[in-house]
C-alpha positions as CSV (number, residue, x, y, z in Angstrom):
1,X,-53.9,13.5,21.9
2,X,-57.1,14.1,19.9
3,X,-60.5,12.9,20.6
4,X,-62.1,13.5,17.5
5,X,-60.9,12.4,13.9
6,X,-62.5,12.7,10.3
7,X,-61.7,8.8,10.6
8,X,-61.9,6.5,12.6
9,X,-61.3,2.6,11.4
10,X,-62.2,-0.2,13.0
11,X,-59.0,-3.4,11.5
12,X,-55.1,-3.2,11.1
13,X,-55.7,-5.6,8.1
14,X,-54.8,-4.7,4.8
15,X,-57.8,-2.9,3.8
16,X,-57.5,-1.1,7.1
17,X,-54.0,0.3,6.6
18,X,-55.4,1.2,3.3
19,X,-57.9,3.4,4.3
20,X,-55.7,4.4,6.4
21,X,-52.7,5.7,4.8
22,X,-55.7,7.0,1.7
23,X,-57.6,9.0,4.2
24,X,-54.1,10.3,5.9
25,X,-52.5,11.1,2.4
26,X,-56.0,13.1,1.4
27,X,-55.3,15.3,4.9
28,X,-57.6,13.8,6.9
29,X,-57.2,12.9,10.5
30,X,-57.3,9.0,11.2
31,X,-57.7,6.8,14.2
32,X,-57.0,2.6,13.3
33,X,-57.8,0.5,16.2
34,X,-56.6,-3.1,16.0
35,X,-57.4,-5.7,18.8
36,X,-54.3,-7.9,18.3
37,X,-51.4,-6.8,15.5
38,X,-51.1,-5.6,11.6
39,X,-52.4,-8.8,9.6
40,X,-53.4,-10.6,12.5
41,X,-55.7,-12.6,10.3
42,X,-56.9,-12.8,6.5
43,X,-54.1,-10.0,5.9
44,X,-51.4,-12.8,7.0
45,X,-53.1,-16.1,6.0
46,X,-53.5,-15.7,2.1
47,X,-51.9,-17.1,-0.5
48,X,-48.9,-14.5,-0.9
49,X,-50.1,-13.1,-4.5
50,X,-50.3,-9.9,-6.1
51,X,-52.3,-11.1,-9.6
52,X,-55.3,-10.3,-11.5
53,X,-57.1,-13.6,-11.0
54,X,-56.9,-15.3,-13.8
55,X,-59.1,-17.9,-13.5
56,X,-62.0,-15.2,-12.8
57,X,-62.0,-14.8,-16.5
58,X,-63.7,-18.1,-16.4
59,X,-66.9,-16.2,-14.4
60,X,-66.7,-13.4,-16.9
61,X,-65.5,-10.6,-14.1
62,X,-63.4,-9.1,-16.8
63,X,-63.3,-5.5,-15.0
64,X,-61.8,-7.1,-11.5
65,X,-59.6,-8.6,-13.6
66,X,-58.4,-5.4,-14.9
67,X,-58.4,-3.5,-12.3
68,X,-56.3,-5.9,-10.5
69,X,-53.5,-6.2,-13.0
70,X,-53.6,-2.1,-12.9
71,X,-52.8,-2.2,-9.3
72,X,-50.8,-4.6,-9.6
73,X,-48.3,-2.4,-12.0
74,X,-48.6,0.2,-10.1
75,X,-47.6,-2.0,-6.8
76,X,-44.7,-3.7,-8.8
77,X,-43.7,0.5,-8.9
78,X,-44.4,1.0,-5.5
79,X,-43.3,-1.6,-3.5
80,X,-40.6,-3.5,-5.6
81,X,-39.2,-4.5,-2.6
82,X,-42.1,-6.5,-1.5
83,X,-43.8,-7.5,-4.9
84,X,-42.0,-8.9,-7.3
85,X,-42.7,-11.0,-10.5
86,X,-43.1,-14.7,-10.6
87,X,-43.1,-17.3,-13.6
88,X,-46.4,-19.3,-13.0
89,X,-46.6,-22.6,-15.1
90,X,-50.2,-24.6,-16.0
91,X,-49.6,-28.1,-16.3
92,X,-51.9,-29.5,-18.7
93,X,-52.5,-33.5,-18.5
94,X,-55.2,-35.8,-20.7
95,X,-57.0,-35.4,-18.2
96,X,-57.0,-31.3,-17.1
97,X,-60.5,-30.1,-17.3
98,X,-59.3,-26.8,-19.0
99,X,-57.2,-27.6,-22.7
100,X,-54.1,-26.3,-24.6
101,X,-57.1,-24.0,-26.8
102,X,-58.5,-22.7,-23.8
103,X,-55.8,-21.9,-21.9
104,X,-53.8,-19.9,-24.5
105,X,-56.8,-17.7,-24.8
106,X,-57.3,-17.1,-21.3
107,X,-53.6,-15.9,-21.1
108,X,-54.1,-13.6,-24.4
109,X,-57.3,-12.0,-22.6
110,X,-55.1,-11.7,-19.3
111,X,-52.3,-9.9,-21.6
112,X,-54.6,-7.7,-22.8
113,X,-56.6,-7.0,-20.0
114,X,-53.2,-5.4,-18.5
115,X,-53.0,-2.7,-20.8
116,X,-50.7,-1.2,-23.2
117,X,-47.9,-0.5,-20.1
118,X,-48.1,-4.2,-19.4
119,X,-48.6,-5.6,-22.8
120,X,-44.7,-3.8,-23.5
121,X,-42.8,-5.6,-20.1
122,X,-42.6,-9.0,-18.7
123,X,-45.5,-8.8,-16.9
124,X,-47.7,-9.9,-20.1
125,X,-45.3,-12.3,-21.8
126,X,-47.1,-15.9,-21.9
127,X,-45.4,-18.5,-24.1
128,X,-45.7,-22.6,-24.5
129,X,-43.1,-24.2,-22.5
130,X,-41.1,-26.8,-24.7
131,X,-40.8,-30.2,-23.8
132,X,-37.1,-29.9,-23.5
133,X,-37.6,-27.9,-20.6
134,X,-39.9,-29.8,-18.3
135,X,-37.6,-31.8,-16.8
136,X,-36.4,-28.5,-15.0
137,X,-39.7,-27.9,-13.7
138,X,-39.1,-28.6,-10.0
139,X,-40.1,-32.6,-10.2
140,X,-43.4,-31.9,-12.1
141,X,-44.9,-35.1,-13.1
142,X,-44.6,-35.6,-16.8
143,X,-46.8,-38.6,-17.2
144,X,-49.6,-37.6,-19.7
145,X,-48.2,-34.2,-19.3
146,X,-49.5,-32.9,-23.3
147,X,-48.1,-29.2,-22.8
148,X,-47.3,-26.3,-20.2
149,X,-47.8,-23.0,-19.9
150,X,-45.9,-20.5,-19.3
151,X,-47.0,-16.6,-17.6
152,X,-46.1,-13.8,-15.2
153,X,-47.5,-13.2,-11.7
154,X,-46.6,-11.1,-8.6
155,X,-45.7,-12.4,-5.5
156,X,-45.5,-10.4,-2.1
157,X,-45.3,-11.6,1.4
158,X,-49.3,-9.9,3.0
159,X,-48.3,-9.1,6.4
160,X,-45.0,-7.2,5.6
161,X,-47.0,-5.0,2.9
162,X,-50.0,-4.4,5.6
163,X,-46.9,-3.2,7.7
164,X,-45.7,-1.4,5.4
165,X,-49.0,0.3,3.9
166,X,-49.5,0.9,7.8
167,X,-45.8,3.0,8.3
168,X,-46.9,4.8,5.3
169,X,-50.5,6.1,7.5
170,X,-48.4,6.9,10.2
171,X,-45.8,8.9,8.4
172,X,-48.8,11.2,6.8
173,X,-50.4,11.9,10.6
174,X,-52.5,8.7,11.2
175,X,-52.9,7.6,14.3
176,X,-52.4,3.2,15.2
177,X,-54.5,2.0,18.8
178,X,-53.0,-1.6,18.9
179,X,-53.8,-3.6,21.0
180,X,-57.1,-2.0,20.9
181,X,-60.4,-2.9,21.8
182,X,-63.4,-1.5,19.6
183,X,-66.5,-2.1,22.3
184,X,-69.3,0.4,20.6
185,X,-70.6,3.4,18.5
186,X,-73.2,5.8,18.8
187,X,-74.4,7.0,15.4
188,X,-75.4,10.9,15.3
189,X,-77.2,13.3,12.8
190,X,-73.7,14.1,11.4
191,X,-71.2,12.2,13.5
192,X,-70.3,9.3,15.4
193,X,-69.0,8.4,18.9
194,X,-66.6,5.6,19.5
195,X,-65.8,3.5,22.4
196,X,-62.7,1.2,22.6
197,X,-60.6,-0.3,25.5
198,X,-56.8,0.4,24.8
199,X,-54.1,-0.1,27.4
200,X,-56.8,-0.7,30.6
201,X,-58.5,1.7,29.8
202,X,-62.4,3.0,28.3
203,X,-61.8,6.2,25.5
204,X,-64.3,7.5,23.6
205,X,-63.4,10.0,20.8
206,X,-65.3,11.5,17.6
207,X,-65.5,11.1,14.3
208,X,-67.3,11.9,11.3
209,X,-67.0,8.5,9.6
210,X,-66.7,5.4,10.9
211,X,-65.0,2.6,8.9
212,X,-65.4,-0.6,9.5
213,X,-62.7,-3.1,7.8
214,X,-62.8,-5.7,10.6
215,X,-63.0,-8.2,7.0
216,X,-64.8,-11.3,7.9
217,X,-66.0,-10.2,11.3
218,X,-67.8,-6.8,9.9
219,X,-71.3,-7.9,10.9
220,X,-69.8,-8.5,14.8
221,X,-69.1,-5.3,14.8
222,X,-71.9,-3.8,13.6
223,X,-73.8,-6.1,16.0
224,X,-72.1,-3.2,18.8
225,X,-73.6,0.0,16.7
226,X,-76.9,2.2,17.7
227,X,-78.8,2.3,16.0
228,X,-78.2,-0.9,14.4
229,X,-77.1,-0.7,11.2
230,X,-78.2,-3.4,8.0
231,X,-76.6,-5.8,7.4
232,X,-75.6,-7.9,4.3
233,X,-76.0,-11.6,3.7
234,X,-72.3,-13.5,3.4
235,X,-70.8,-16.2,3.7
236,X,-67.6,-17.1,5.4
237,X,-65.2,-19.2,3.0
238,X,-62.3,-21.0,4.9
239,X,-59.2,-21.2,2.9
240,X,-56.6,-23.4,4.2
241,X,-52.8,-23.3,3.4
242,X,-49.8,-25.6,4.6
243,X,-45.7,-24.4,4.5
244,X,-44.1,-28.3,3.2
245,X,-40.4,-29.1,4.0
246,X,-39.2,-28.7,0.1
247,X,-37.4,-26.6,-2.3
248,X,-39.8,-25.4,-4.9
249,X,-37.2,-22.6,-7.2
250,X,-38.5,-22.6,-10.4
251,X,-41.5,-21.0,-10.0
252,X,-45.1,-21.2,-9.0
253,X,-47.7,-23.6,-10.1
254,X,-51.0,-23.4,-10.8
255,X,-52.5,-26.8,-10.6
256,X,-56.1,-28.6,-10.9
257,X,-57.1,-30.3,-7.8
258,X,-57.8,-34.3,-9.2
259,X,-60.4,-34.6,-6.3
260,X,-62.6,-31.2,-8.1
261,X,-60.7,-29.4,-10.2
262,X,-60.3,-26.7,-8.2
263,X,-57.5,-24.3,-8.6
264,X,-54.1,-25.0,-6.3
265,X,-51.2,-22.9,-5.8
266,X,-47.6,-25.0,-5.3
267,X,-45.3,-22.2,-4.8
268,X,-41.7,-21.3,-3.3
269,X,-42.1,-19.4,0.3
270,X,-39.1,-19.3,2.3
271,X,-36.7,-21.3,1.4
272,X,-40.1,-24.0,1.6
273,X,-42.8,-24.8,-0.5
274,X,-46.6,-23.4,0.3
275,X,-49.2,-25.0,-1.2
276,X,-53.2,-23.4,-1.2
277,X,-55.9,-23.3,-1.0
278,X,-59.1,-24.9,0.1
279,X,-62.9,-23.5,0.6
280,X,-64.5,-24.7,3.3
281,X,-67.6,-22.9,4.2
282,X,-66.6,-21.6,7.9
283,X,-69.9,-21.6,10.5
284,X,-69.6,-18.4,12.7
285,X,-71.6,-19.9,15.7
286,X,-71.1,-17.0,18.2
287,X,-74.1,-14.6,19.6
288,X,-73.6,-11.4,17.6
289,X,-73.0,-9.3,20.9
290,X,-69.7,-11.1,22.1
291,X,-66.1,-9.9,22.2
292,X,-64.6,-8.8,19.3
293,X,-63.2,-10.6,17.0
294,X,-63.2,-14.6,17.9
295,X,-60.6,-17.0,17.7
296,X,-58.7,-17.3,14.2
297,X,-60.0,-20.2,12.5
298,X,-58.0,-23.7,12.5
299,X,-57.0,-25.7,9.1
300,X,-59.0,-29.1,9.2
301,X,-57.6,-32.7,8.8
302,X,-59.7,-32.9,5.3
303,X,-58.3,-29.8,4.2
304,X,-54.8,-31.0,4.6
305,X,-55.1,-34.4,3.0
306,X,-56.9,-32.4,0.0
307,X,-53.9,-29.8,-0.1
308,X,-51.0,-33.2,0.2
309,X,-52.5,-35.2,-1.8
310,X,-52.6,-32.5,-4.8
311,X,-49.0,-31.8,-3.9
312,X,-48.2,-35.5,-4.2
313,X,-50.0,-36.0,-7.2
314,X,-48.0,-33.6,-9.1
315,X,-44.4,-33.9,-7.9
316,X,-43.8,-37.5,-6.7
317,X,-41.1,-36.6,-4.4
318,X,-43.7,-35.6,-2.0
319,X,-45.1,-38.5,-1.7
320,X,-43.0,-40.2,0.9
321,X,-44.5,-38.7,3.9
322,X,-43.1,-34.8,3.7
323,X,-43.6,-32.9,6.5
324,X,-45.6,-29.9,7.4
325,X,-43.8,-27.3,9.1
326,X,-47.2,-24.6,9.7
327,X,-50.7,-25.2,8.5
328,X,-52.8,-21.4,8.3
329,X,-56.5,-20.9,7.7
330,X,-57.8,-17.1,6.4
331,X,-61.3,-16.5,6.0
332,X,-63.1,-15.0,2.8
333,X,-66.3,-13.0,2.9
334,X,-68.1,-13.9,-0.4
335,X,-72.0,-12.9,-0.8
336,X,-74.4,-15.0,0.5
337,X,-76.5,-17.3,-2.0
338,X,-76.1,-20.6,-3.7
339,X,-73.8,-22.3,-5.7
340,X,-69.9,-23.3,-5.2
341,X,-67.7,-20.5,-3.0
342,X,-65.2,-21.0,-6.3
343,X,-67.7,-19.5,-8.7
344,X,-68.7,-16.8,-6.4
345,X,-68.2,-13.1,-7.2
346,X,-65.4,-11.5,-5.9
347,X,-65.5,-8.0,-6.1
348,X,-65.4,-5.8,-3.0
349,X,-68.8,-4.2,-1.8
350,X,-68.6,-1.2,0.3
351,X,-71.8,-0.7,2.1
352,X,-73.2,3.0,3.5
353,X,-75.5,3.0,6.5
354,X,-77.6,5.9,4.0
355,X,-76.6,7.2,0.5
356,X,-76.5,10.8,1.6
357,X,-73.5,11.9,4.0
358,X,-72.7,8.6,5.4
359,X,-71.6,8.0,8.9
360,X,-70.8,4.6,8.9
361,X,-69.4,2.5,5.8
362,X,-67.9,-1.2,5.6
363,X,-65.6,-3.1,3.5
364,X,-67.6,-6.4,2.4
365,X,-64.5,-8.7,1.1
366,X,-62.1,-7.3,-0.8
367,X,-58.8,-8.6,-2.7
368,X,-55.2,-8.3,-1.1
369,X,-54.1,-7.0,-4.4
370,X,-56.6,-4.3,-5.2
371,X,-56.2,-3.0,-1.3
372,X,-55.0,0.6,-2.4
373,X,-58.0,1.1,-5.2
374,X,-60.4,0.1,-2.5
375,X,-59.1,2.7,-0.2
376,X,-59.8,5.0,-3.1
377,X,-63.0,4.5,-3.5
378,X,-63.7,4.6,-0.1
379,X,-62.5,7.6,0.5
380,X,-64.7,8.8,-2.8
381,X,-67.9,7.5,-1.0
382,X,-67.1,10.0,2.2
383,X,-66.6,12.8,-0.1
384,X,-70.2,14.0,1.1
385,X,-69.5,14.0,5.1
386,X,-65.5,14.7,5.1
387,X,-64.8,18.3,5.6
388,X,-62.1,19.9,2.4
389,X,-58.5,18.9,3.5
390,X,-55.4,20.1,1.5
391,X,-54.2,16.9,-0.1
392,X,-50.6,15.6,1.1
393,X,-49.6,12.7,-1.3
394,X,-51.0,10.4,-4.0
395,X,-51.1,6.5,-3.1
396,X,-50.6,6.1,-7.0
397,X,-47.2,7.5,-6.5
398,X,-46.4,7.0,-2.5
399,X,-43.5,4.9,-2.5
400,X,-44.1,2.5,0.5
401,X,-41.4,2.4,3.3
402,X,-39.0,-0.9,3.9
């Protein structure tokens, strides 16, 4: 086997497999090492959507918005076995910080924000549901309910697309080290050496470019890099989700928490209902040299009351003591500075250790649903230090495997 690659990336996560199967598809040779499994953590511990955010309209990131309901078409061509469209319904009360006015020109803006192939299909149909037809809506609570809305979202289950963006790598020559290690790297003039433990055992191999997608452990891992790369402020954002005993079919809600208005998800997840999520600012306590990467993080008692008591307060049948079958926390990696994590940017950052043929980049946050336009770009940063490869496929168009 090889001991040098034109890749080698450090995370089996979504953005991971990403680079992944975008540096294997562009010809490039690719090493993943993953300590535990595919979507071992954020990757498998998100809410389960494929959408363009709508409420980040309300922040005024119009081009992530965009861009995420392009990749989201082109995912719903790509993987229709894995994302598939959702009816999403706002329930708007007396009391629902965001009105009937508002809310119908959100959805118009989402519409249009999807583009002319979208504005054609399903995906960018929104319409006012009539009040014949709430008492269909799963149980929703009617009382003060003044109108609700209707729209189209994708839905995907995380860790099966990271396997499957993963199978997609490995069909196109990348290379998967799992359970693997990642213990150090030595940064050259115009290379890198890479240590890792994998089956007993120290290897070092080259590379040209190091990636680092470990998501919200990337400043761990640079912690294990000479010389030591800089580092960018963030902060970790716990978001907790529970699975409920429950048969939500209808469709998936998008509710306002009554404790802060935040937004809630109350969605069908198999054959159970999943309801998400919190933000909790999560406190990485370890020293910056230990293993890598620390235990996953655990949902708090305060974030499940939050996330029941939402669900109770807008279907009453949950409110006779349902049970929770799993409870999941994934961590987000948001910039560091002040203010609410909900108001936050989101947009991914990808960070070069210098401008000029890079040896070393990482993936600062990043959105499940824009994972393959990520890997792009990415891939468009390394242009300088990657050596000409003849191309094999275009992610636009790769079908990914079942």
């Amino acid at each position: 086997m090889t001991n040098h690659y034109d890749l080698v990336v450090i995370g089996g996560g979504i953005h991971g497999a990403g680079i992944a199967q975008a540096a294997a598809a562009g010809g490039f040779s690719v090493l993943v090492l993953e300590q535990h499994s595919l979507a071992h953590g954020t990757s498998s511990r998100s809410s389960k959507l494929i959408h363009g955010g709508l409420r980040y309209l309300e922040n005024g990131q119009l081009a992530l918005v965009r861009e995420c309901l392009h990749e989201r078409e082109l995912l719903l061509k790509i993987a229709p076995h894995l994302v598939q469209l959702q009816p999403f319904y706002i329930p708007i009360y007396s009391n629902t910080t965001r009105r009937p006015a508002q809310l119908r020109v959100g959805l118009s803006l989402y519409a249009l924000l999807g583009g002319p192939s979208s504005i054609m299909g399903k995906a960018a149909r929104f319409r006012r549901v009539p009040s014949s037809e709430w008492d269909d809506l799963d149980g929703l609570k009617t009382d003060d309910l003044e109108a609700v809305f209707q729209y189209w979202d994708g839905q995907t289950d995380d860790a099966a697309l990271t396997r499957a963006v993963m199978r997609s790598a490995q069909t196109l020559g990348a290379h998967l080290h799992m359970p693997a290690t990642f213990t150090g790297a030595q940064l050259h003039e115009d290379s890198c050496s890479v240590t890792y433990q994998h089956n007993g055992q120290t290897h070092t191999c080259g590379a040209k470019v190091l990636v680092n997608a470990a998501g919200p452990w990337v400043n761990r891992v640079l912690g294990h890099i000479t010389p030591t790369p800089t580092q960018l402020a963030v902060e970790l954002v716990q978001g907790t989700h529970l699975v409920v005993a429950g048969n939500i079919t209808h469709g998936i809600y998008y509710v306002e928490a009554p404790q802060d208005q935040r937004a809630v998800f109350v969605m069908p997840w198999q054959g159970n209902t999943l309801v998400g999520t919190t933000e909790t600012v999560y406190k990485d306590d370890v020293a910056p040299g230990s293993a890598l990467p620390p235990l996953l993080p655990q949902p708090q008692q305060h974030e499940q009351d939050y996330l029941m008591q939402t669900l109770a307060h807008y279907f009453p049948a949950y409110r006779n003591q349902p049970v929770i079958l799993s409870a999941f926390a994934g961590l987000r990696v948001l910039p560091g500075g002040d203010g609410k994590a909900f108001s936050r940017p989101r947009e991914t950052i990808l960070h070069l250790d210098r401008p000029e043929h890079p040896r070393l980049l990482t993936v600062y946050g990043g959105k499940l649903t824009a994972y393959r336009l990520t890997a792009t770009r990415v891939m468009q940063r390394l242009t300088s230090t990657l050596p000409s490869r003849p191309v094999r496929a275009d992610t636009r168009t790769l079908i990914l495997p079942a």
